[in-house]
ZABAMI-531868 format. One record per residue: x negated, y negated, z negated of N, C-alpha, C in turn. Coordinates in nm, 4 decimals. Atoms other than C-alpha are relative to their C-alpha. Layout:
PT     n.px     n.py     n.pz    ca.px    ca.py    ca.pz     c.px     c.py     c.pz
PT        X        Y        Z        X        Y        Z        X        Y        Z
...
This chain:
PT     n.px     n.py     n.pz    ca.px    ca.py    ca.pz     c.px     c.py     c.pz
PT   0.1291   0.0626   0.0077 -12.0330  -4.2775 -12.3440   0.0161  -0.1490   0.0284
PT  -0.0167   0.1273  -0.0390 -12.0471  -4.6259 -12.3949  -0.1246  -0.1016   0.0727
PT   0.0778   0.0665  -0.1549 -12.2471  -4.8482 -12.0829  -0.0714  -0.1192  -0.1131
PT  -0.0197   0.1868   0.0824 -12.3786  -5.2089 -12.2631  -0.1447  -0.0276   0.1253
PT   0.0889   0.0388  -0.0617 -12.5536  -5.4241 -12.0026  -0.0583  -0.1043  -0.0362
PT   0.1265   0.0535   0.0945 -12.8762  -5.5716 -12.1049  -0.0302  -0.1426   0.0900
PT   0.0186   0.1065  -0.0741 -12.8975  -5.7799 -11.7784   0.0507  -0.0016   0.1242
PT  -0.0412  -0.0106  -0.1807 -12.7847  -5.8641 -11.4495  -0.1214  -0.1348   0.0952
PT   0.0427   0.1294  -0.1177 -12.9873  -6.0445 -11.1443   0.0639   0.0476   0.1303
PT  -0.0373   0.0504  -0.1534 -12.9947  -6.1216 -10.7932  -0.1684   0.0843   0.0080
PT   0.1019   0.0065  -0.0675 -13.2873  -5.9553 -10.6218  -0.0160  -0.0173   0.1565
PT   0.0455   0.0577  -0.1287 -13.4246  -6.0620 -10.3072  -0.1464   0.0406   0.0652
PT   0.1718  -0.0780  -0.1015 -13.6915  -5.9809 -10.0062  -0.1126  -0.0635  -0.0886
PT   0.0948   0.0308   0.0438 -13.9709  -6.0175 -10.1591  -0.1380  -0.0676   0.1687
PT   0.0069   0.0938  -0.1042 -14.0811  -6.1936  -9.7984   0.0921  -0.0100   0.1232
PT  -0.0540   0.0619  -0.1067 -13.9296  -6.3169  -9.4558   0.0370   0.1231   0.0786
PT  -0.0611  -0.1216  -0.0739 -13.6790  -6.0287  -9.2924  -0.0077  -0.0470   0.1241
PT   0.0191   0.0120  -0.1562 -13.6638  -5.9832  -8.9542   0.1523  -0.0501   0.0373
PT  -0.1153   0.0934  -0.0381 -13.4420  -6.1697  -8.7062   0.1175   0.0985   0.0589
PT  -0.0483  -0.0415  -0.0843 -13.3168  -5.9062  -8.5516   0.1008   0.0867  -0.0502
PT  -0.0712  -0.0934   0.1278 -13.0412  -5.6111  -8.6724  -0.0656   0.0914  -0.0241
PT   0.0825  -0.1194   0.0062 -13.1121  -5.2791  -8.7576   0.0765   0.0929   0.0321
PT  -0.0817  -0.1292  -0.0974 -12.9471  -4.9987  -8.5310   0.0290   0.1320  -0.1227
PT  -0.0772  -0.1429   0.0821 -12.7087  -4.7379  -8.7456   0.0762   0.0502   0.0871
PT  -0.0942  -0.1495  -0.1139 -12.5537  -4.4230  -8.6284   0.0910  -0.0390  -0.0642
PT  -0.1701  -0.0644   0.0055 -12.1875  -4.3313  -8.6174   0.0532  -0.0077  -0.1461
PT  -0.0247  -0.0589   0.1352 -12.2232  -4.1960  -8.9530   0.0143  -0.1142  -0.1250
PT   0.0434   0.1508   0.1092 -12.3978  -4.5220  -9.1328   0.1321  -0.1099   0.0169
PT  -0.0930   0.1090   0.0179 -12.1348  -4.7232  -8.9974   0.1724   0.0151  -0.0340
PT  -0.1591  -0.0791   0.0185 -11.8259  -4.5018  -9.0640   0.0004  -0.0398  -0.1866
PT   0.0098   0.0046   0.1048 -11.9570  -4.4731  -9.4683  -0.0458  -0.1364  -0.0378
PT   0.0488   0.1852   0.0496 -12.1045  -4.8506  -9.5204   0.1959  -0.0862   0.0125
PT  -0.1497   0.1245   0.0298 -11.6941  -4.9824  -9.5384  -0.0042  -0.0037  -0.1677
PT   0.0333   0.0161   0.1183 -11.7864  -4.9094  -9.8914  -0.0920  -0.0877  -0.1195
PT   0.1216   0.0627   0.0659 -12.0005  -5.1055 -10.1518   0.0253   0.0206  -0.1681
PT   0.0323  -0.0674   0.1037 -12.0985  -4.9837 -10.4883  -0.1186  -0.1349  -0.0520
PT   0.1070   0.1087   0.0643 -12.2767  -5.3392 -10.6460  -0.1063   0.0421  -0.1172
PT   0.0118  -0.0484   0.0784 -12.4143  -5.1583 -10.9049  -0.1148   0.0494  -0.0179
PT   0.0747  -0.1072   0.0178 -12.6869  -4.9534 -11.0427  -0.0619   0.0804  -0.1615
PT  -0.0348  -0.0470   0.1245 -12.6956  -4.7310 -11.3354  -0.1369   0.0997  -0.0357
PT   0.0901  -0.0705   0.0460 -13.0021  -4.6149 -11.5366  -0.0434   0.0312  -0.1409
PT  -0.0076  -0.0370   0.1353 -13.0090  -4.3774 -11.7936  -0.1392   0.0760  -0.0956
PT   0.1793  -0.0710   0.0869 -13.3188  -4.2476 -12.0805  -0.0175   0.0887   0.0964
PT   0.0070  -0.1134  -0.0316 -13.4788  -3.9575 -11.9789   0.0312   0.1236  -0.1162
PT  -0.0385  -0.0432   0.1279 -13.3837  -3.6823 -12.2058  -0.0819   0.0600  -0.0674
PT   0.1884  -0.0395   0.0092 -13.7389  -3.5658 -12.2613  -0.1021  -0.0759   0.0312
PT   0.1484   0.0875  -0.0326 -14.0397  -3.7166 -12.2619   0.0212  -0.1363  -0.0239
PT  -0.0237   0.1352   0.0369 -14.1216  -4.0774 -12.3044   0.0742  -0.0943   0.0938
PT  -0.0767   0.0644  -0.0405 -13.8880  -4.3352 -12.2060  -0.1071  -0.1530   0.0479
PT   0.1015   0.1053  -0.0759 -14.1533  -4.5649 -11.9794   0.0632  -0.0602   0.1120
PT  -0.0480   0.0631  -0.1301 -13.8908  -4.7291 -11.7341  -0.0332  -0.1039  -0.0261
PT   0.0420   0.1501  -0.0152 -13.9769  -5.0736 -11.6514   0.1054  -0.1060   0.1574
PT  -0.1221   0.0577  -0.1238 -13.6876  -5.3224 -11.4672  -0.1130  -0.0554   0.0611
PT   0.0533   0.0642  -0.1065 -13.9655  -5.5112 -11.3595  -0.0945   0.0448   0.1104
PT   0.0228  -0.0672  -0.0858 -14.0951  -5.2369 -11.1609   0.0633   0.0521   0.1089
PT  -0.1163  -0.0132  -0.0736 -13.7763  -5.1551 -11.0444   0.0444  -0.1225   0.0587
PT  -0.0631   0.1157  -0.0471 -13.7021  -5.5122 -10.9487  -0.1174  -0.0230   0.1346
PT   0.0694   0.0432  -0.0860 -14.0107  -5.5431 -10.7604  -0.0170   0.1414   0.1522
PT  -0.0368  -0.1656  -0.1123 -13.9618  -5.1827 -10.5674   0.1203  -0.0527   0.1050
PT  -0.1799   0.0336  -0.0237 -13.5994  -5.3033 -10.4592  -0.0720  -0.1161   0.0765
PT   0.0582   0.1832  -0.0610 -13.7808  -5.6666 -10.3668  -0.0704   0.0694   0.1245
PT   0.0107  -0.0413  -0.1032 -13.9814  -5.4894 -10.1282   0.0684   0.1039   0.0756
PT  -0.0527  -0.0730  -0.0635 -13.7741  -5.2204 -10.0294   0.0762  -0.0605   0.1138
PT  -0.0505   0.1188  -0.0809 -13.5379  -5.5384  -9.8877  -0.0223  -0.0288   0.1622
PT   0.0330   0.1194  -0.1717 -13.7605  -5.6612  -9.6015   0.0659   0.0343   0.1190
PT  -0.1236  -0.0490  -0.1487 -13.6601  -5.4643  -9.3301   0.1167  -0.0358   0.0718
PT  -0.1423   0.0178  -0.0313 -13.3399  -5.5135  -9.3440   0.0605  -0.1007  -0.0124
């Protein structure tokens, strides 16, 4: 199956993160030596094909703050 990418950005908090860290277990910090830059999204194989990056960009934008 061949990949072809349509676009790449940078997303970012969509406002002002906090100053502080954010406390991970054992587990989070054993598996985070990893990083996977990436993210891969494919049709659906049914039904209508209604994805939208800029829904996904703005999900991801706020998902950010927190952290």
């Amino acid at each position: 199956m061949a990949v072809e990418i349509l676009e790449s950005c940078m997303v970012t908090p969509s406002e002002a993160t906090p100053k502080h860290g954010v406390w991970l277990s054992n587990l989070d910090l054993l598996v985070a030596r990893g990083h996977t830059p990436t993210v891969y999204i494919y049709r659906p194989s049914s039904g209508p094909a209604s994805f939208s990056p800029d829904v996904l960009k703005a999900a991801l934008s706020r998902a950010l703050v927190p952290f």
